[in-house]
C-alpha positions as CSV (number, residue, x, y, z in Angstrom):
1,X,-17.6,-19.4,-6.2
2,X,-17.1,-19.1,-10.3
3,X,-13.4,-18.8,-9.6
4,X,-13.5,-22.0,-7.4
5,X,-15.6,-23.3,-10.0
6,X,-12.9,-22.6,-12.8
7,X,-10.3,-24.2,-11.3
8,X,-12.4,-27.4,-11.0
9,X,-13.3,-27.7,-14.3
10,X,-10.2,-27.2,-15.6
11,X,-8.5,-30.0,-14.2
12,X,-11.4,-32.3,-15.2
13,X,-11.0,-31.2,-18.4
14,X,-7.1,-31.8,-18.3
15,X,-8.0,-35.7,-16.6
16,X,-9.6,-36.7,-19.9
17,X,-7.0,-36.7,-21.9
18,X,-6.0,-39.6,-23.1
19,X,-2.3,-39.3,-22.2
20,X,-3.5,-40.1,-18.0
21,X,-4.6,-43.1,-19.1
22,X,-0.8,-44.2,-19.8
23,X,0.2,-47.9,-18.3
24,X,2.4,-46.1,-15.1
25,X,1.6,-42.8,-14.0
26,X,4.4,-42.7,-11.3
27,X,8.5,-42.4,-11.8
28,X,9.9,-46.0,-11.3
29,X,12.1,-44.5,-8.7
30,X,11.2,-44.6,-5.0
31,X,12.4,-41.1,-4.0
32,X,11.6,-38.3,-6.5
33,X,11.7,-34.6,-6.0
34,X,9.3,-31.5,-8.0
35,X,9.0,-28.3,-9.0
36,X,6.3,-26.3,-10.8
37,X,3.8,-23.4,-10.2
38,X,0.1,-22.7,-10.0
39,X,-2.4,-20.4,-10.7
40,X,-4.2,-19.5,-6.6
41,X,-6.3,-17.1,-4.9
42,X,-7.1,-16.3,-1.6
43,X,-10.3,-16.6,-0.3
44,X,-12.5,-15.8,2.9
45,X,-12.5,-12.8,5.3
46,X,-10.4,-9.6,4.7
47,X,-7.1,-11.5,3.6
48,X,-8.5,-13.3,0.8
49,X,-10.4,-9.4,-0.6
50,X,-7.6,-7.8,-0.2
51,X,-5.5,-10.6,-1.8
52,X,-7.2,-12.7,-4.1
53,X,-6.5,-13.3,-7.7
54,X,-5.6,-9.8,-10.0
55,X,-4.4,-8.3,-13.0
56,X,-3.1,-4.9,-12.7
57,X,-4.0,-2.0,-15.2
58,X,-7.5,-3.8,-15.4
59,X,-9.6,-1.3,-14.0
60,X,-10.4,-3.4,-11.4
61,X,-12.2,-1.9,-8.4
62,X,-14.5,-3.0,-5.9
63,X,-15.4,0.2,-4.3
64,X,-17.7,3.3,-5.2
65,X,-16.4,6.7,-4.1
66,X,-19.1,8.7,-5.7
67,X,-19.8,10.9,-2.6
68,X,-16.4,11.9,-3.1
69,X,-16.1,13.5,-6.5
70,X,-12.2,14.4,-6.4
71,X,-11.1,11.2,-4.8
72,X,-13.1,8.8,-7.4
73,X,-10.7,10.4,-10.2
74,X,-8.4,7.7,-9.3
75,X,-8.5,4.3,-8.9
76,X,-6.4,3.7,-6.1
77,X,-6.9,0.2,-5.6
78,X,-5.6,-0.6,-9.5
79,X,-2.3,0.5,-8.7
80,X,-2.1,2.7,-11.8
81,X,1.7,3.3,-11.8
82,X,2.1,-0.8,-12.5
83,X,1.1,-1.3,-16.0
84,X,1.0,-5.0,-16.1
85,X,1.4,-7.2,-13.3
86,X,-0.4,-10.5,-12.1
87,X,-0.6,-11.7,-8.9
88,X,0.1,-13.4,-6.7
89,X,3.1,-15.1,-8.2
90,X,3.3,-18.7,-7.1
91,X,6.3,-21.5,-7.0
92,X,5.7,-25.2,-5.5
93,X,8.4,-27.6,-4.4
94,X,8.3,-31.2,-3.2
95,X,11.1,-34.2,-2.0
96,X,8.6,-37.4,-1.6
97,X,9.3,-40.8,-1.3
98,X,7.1,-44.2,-2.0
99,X,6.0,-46.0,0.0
100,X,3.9,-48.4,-2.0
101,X,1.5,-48.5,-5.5
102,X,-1.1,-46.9,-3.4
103,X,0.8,-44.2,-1.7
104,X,3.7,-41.5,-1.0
105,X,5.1,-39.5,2.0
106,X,5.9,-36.1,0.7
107,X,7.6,-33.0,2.3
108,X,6.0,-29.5,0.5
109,X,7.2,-26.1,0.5
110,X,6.2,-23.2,-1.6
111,X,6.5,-19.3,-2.2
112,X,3.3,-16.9,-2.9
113,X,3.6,-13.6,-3.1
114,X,0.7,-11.0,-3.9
115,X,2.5,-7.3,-4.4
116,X,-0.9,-5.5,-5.7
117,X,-3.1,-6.2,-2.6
118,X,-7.0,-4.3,-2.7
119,X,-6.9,-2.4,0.0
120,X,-9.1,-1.5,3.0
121,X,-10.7,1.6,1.0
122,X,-11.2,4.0,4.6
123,X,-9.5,7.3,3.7
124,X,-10.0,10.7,5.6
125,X,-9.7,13.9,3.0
126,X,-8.0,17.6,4.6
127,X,-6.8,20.8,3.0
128,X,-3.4,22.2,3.7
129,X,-2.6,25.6,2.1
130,X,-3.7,25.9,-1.0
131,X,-4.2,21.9,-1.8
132,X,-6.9,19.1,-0.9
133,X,-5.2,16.2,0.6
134,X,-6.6,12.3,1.0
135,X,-5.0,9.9,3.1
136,X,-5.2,6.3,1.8
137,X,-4.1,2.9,2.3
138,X,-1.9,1.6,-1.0
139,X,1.4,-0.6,-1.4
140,X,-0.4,-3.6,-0.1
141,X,1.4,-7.1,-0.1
142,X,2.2,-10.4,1.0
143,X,4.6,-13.2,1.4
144,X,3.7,-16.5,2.2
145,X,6.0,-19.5,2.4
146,X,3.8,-22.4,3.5
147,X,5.5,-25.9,4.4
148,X,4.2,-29.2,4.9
149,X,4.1,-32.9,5.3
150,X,1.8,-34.7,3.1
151,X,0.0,-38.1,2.1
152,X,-0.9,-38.9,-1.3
153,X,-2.8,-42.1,-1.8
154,X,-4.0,-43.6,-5.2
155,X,-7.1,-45.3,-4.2
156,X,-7.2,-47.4,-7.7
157,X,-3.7,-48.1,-7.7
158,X,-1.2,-45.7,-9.5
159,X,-0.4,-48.3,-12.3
160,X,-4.1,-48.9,-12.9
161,X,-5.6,-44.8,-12.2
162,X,-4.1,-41.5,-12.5
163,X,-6.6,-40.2,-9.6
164,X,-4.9,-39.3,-6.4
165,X,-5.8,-37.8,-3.3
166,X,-3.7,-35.6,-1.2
167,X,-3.7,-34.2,2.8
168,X,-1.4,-32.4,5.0
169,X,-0.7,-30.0,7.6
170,X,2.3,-27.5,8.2
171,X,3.1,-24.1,9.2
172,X,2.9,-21.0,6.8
173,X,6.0,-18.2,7.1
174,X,3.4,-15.3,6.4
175,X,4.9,-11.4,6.1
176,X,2.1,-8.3,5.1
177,X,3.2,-4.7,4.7
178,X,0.5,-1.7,3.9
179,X,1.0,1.9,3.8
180,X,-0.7,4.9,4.7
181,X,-0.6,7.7,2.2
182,X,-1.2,11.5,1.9
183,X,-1.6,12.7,-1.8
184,X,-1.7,16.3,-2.3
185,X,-3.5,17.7,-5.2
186,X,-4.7,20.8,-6.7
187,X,-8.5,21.3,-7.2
188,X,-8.2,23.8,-9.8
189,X,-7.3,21.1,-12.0
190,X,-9.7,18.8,-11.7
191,X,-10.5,19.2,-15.2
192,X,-6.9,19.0,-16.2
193,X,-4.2,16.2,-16.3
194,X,-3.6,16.4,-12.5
195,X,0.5,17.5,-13.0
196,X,0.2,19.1,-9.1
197,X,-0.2,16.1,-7.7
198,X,2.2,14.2,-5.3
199,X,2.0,11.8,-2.5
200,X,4.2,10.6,0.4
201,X,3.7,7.6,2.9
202,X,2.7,9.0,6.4
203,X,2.3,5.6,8.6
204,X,4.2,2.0,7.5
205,X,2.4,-1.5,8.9
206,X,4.0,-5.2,8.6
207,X,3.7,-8.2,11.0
208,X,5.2,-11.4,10.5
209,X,4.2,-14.8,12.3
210,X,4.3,-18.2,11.9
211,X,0.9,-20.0,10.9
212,X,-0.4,-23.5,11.4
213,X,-2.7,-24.7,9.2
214,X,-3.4,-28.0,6.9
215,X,-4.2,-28.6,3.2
216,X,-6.3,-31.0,1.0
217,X,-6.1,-31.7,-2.8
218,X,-6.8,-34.2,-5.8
219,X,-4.8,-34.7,-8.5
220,X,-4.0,-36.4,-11.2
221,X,-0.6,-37.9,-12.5
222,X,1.1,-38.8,-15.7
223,X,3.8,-40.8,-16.5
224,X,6.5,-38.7,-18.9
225,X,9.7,-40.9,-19.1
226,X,11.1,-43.6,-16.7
227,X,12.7,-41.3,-13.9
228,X,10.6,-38.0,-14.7
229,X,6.8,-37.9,-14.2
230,X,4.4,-35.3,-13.6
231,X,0.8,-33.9,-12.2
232,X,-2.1,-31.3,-12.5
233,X,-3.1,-30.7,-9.0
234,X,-6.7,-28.5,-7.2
235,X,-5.6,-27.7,-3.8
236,X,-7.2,-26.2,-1.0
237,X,-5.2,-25.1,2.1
238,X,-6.2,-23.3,5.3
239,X,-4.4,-21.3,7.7
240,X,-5.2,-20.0,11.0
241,X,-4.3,-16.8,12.1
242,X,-4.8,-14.9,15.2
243,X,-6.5,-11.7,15.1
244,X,-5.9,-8.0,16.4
245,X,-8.0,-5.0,17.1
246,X,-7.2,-1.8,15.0
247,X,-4.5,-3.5,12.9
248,X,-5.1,-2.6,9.3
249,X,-3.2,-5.5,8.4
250,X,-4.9,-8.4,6.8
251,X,-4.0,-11.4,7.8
252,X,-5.0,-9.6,11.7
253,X,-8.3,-9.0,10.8
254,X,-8.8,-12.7,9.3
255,X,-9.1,-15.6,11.6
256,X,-8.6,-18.3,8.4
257,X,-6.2,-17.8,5.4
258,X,-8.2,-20.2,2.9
259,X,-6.0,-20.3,-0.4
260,X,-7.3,-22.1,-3.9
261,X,-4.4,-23.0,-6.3
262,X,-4.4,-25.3,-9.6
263,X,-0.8,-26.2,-9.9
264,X,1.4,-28.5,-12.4
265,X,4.7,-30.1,-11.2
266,X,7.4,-32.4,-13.2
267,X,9.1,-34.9,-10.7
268,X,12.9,-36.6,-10.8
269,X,13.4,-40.0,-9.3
270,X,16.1,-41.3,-8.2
């Protein structure tokens, strides 16, 4: 809730600047096309804790392994190896046409992508030879390329408010891949810099499907020149997926994708 919060706040901050309050907030053109990006986070069920919002290397961890003294010496779920990553990385597109003052048919596709997933932290621990071995879930990620039709309406008139609202409903392009990994270790050096140690995957998951789903936002736009304007945009979008028994997976274990993004486009007419 304070990340949904955020994200709220910050684009009611950005509307009272005095530049919305410009004459025109749209391109004069009738047809315009945008790009930009956002900041997002998944939310609800397994998908959006495994995916939501992160900064690698930020000792980030949600789970306590204190009954298990050798395994808590790592924190698996940081992905230590990536110093400085954060995800998920987020790119918006848009071709839209108006229709009047009050409103505009647009066509929306984006790319998300989430390569440090939090994953399911069930592990099973084993001794082979001479060195302790845990089996883990790690490499989690996602690809999500969500497309839409959309209606964006200015209920005071775009010439008169920079206030928009936003709805629409496509299909999501959604790929997850986790792994299962053995690390071997030695646990005569627990005390020690942990040199010994070395993992493998043993078991590789991905699915890929095609979700439907819909999306609602507000918004609000700016005029920059005649043919190039822009907007600071809260969206919400939902996407229903179908679940599986004993998938580790995800998006199979979560019957709606919710994702929160605050994203910023410039627009072309022409």
């Amino acid at each position: 809730m304070q990340k949904i919060n955020l994200l709220i706040f910050s684009v009611l901050l950005f509307a009272l600047n005095g530049n919305l309050t410009a004459q025109c907030v749209q391109t004069d053109k009738r047809f315009y096309m945008g790009i930009g990006t956002g900041i997002s986070t998944y939310v609800g069920g397994e998908f959006g804790n495994r995916f939501q919002i992160r900064v690698s290397g930020s000792n980030y961890n949600n789970y306590d392994y204190n009954n298990n003294y050798y395994y808590n010496r790592y924190n698996y779920n940081d992905n230590y190896y990536d110093n400085s990553s954060f995800y998920p990385l987020q790119a918006d597109f848009t071709l839209g046409i108006k229709t009047s003052e009050m409103m505009s048919v647009e066509i929306n596709a984006g790319i998300i992508w989430h390569n440090n997933g939090n994953p399911n932290p069930v592990y099973e621990t084993g001794t082979y030879g001479n060195y302790d071995y845990t089996d883990r879930y790690d490499y989690s990620n996602v690809l999500a390329i969500p497309i839409k039709a959309s209606v964006k309406i200015y209920p005071l008139w775009a010439i008169k408010a920079p206030l928009y609202l936003k709805a629409g409903y496509g299909v999501q392009y959604t790929h997850e891949e986790l792994s299962r990994v053995r690390e071997f270790y030695d646990p005569n050096s627990y005390y020690g810099y942990y040199d010994n140690v070395y993992s493998y995957p043993i078991a590789e998951y991905s699915d890929s499907r095609w979700l439907h789903g819909f999306s609602v936002g507000i918004g609000f736009s700016y005029r920059v020149y005649e043919q190039f304007s822009g907007d600071v945009e809260v969206t919400y979008s939902n996407f229903f997926s179908e679940l599986k028994e004993g998938s580790p997976l995800a998006m199979n274990q979560t019957k709606n994708i919710g994702n929160i993004s605050l994203g910023t486009k410039v627009y072309f007419g022409f």
